[in-house]
C-alpha positions in Angstrom: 0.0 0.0 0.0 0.9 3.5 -1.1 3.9 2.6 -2.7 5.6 4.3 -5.6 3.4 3.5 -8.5 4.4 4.9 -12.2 2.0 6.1 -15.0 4.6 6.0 -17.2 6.5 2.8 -17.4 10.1 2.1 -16.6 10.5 -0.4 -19.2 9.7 2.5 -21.6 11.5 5.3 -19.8 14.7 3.0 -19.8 15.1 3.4 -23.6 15.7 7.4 -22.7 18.6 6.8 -20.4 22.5 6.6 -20.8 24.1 4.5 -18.0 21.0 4.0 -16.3 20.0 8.0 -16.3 18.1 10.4 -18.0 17.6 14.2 -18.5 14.8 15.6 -16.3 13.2 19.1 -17.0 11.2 21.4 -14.1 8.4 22.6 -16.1 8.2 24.8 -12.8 11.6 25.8 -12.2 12.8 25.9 -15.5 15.5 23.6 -14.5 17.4 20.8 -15.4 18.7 18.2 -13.4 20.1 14.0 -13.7 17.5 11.0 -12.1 16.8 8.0 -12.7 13.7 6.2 -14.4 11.8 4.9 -11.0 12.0 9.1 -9.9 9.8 10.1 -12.5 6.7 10.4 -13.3 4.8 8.3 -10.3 3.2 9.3 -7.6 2.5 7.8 -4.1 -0.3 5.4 -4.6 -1.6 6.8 -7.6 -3.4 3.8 -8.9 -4.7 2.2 -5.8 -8.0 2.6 -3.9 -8.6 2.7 -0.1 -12.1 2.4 0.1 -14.7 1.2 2.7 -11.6 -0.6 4.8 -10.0 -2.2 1.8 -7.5 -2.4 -0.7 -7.8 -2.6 -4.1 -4.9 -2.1 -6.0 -6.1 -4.0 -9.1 -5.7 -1.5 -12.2 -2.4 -1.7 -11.1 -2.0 -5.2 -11.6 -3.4 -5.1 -14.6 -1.1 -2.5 -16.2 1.5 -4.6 -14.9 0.0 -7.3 -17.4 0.5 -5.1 -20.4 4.3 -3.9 -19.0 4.8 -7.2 -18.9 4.6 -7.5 -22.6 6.0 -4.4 -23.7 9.9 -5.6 -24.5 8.3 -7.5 -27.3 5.7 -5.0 -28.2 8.5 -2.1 -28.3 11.3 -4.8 -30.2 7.7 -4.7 -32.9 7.9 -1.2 -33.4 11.9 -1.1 -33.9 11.1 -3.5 -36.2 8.1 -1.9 -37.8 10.4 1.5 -38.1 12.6 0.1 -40.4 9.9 -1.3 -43.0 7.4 0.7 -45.0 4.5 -2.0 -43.7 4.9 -4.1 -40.6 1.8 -6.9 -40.3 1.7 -7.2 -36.1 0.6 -10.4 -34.8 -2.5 -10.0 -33.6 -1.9 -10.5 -29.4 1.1 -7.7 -29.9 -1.0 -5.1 -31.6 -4.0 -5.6 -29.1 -1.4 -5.3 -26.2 0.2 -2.0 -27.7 -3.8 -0.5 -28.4 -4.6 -1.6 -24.5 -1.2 0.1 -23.2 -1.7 3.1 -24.8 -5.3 2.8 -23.0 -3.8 3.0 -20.2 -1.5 5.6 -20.2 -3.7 7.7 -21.6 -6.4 7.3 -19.3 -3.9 7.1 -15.9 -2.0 10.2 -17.0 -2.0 13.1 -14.7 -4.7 14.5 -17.3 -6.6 11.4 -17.9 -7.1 11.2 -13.7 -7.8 15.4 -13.2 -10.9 15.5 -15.8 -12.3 12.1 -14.5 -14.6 13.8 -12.4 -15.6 15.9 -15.6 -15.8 13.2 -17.4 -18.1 11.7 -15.1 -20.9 14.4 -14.5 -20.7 15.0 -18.6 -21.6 11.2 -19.0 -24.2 10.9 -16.5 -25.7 14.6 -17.9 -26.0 12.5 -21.3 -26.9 8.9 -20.2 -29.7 10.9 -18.4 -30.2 12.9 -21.5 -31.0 9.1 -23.5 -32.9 7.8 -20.1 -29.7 5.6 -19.9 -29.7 4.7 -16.1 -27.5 2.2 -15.9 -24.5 4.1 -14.5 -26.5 4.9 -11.5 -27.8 1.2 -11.1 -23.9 0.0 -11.2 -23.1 2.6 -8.4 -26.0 0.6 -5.9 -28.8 3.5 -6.3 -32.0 2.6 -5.3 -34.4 2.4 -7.9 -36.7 5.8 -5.5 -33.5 7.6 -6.1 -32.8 7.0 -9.9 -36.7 7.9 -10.3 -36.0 10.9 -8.4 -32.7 12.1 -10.0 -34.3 11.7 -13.3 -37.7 13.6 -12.5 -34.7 16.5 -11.4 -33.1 15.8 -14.6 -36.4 16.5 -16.9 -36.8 19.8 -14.6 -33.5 21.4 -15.9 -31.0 20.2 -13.1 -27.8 18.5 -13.8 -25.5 16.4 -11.6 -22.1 17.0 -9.8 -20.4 15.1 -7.0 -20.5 16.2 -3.7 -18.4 15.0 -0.9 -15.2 14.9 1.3 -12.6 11.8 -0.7 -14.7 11.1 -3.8 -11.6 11.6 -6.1 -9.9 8.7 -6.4 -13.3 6.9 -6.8 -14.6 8.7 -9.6 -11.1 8.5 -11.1 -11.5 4.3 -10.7 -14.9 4.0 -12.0 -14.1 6.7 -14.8 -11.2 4.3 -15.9 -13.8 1.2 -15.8 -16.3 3.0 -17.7 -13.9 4.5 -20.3 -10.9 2.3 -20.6 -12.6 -0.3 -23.4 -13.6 2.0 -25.1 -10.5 3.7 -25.5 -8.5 0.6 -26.4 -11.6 -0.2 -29.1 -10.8 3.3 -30.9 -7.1 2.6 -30.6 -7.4 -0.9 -32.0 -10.3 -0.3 -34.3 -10.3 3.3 -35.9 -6.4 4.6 -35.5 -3.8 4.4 -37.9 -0.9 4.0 -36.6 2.9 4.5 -37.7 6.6 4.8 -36.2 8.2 7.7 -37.4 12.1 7.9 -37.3 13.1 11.3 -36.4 16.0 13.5 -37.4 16.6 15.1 -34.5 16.1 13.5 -30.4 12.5 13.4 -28.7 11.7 13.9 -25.6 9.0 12.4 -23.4 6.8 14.3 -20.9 4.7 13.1 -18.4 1.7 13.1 -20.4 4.1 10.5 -22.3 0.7 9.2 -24.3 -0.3 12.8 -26.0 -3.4 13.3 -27.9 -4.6 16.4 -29.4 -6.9 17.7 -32.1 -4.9 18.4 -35.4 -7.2 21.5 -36.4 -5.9 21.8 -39.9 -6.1 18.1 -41.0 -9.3 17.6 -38.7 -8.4 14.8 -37.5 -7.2 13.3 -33.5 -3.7 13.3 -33.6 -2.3 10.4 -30.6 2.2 11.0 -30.3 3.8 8.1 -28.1 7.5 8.7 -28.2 9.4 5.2 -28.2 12.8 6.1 -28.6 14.9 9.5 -28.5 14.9 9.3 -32.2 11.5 7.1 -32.8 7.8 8.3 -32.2 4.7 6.2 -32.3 1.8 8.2 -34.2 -2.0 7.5 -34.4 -4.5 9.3 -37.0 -7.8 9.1 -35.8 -10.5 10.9 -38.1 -13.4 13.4 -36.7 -17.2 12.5 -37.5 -19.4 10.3 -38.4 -19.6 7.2 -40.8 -16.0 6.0 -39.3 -15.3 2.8 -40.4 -13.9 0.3 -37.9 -11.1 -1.9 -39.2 -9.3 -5.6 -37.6 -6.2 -4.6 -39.8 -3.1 -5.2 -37.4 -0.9 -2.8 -39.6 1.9 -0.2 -38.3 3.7 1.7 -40.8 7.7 2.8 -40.9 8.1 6.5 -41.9 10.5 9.1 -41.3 9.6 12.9 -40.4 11.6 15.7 -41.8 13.4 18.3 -39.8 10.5 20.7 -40.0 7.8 17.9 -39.1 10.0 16.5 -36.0 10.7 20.2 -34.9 7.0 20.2 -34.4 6.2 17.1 -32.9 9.4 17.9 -30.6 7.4 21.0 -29.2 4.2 19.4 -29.3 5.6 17.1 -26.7 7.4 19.5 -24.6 4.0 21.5 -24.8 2.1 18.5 -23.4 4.2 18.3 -20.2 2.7 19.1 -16.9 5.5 19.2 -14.4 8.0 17.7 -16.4 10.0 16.3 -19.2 12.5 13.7 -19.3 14.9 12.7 -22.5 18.5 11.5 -22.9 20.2 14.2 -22.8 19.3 18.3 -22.6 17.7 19.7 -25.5 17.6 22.8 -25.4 15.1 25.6 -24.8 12.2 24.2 -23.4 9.6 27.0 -23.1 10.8 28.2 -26.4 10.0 25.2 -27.7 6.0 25.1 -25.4 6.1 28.7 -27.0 6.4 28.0 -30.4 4.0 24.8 -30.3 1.9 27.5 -29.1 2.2 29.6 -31.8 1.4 26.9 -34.7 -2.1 26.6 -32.2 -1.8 23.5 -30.4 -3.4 24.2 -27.5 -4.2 22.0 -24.7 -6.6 22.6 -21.8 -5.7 24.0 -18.5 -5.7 22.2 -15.0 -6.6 22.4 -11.9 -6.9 20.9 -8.0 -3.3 18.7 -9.5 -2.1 17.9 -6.3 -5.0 16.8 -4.6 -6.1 14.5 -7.8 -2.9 13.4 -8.2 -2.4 12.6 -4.4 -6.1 11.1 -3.9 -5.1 7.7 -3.7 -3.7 8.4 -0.3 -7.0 9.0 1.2 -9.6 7.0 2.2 -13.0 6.6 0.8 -14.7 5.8 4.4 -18.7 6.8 4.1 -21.2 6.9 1.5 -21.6 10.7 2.3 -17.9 11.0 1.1 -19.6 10.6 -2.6 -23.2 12.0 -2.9 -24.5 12.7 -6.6 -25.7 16.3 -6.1 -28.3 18.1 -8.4 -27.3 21.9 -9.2 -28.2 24.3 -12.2 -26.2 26.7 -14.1 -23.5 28.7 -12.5 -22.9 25.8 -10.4 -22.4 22.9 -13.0 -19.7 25.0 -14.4 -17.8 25.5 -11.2 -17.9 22.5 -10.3 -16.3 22.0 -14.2 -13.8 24.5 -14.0 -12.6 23.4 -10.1 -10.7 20.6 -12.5 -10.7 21.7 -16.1 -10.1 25.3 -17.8 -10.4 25.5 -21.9 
């Protein structure tokens, strides 16, 4: 219990070192200092839940399930790097789709908006008289009658309560995590781009973005110093699923990697690691910036990020709480700016 527990893997971080250490960059202190891999981006019981007197630790031990595999899923993507087409067998490429699941959804992002994720959800499950989110949480059948009679008057739904955090953040990842993996494996293209100059990795690590000019969801996984994972997921409707287990092999040119370089270093949160010091970081955020990546704005990090910590001990700790206006939107914007 509360041990040290990574959202980004070691395995992964690992290929960023020399002699067993890497780069780290203070988004805060504009600093840059030598650590090793297990210093970085974890957190103190970050995955595990203390709930009701117990222990539940198992989205951990099932991430470790995926790190398990990920020497031979990252040796597929050297591979695939080096060839124009790489056809992945078929337990590798659903092992890379789930990993980058999880990253995505246990990054410092993915576990500040679960809350917003949550209310938005249950705002349009209510919206489609879809109650079954409420019935999995143990509401009485008076009380889902009752929230949705104050869902037809105008009110929406926030959570109330003293150590709800690291709950919502757990059932968030339940509700959301197969679906993410189904986009990943079903409607992404991906390919491994060799880059001309070295990459970086923040601890968003899994970075996903809206591409504004090409319309489309852009997904950056850096790999390597000089190797980026990239997934193309197109905006709309009438998106055809595929079972293809294709990468690609590409290379970006010095302009392309330039901006995938800053699009990384913009991601970051606290901070950036790589194998060795690259150079101007905030020029680098700035400039991303500029070409109008833009990613949201957080807030209440230290208590999300920390919430494993703390107990979940009554049911009055997590009370779904009807509210209108003003109030939906604070309760928003206490985790998520645009």
């Amino acid at each position: 219990m509360n041990t040290n527990q990574h959202y980004v893997s070691q395995a992964l971080l690992r290929r960023f070192t020399t002699k067993g250490r890497l780069q780290r960059y203070s988004i805060k202190y504009g600093k840059w200092d030598t650590s090793a891999p297990r210093s970085v981006f974890s957190g103190r019981g970050h995955n595990q839940l203390l709930a009701f007197g117990t222990y539940d630790d198992r989205l951990d031990e099932k991430l470790k399930e995926y790190e398990d595999r990920l020497p031979t899923t990252l040796s597929a993507l050297d591979d695939a790097a080096i060839k124009r087409t790489a056809q992945f067998d078929v337990e590798v490429y659903e092992n890379l789709c789930w990993y980058c699941a999880y990253l995505w959804n246990m990054s410092p992002f993915g576990k500040v908006k679960a809350a917003v994720d949550f209310v938005v959800k249950l705002d349009m499950d209510l919206k489609r008289g879809n109650v079954e989110l409420l019935k999995t949480l143990g509401i009485t059948q008076n009380n889902v009658t009752a929230i949705q009679k104050l869902h037809a008057e105008g009110y929406q739904f926030i959570i109330t309560g003293k150590n709800y955090l690291q709950l919502v953040y757990r059932i968030q990842f339940a509700q959301i995590g197969g679906y993410t993996y189904s986009t990943f494996r079903h409607n992404t293209k991906w390919t491994v781009f060799n880059s001309p100059i070295e990459m970086p990795i923040s601890d968003m690590a899994f970075v996903k973005y809206h591409e504004q000019k090409a319309n489309v969801m852009l997904c950056l996984l850096p790999i390597s110093p000089n190797l980026v994972l990239v997934g193309n997921q197109p905006m709309g409707s009438n998106i055809r699923n595929s079972s293809d287990t294709i990468i690609y092999g590409n290379t970006l040119t010095q302009t392309e990697a330039e901006y995938v370089r800053n699009v990384i270093c913009l991601s970051a949160i606290f901070t950036i690691a790589s194998k060795s010091r690259l150079g101007d970081i905030n020029a680098f955020r700035a400039k991303a910036s500029e070409d109008g990546v833009k990613f949201v704005k957080l807030n209440n990090l230290d208590s999300v990020l920390s919430a494993g910590l703390t107990p979940i001990e009554s049911e009055q700790d997590f009370l779904i709480t009807p509210v209108k206006g003003e109030e939906y939107k604070k309760f928003v914007h206490s985790f998520i700016l645009p």
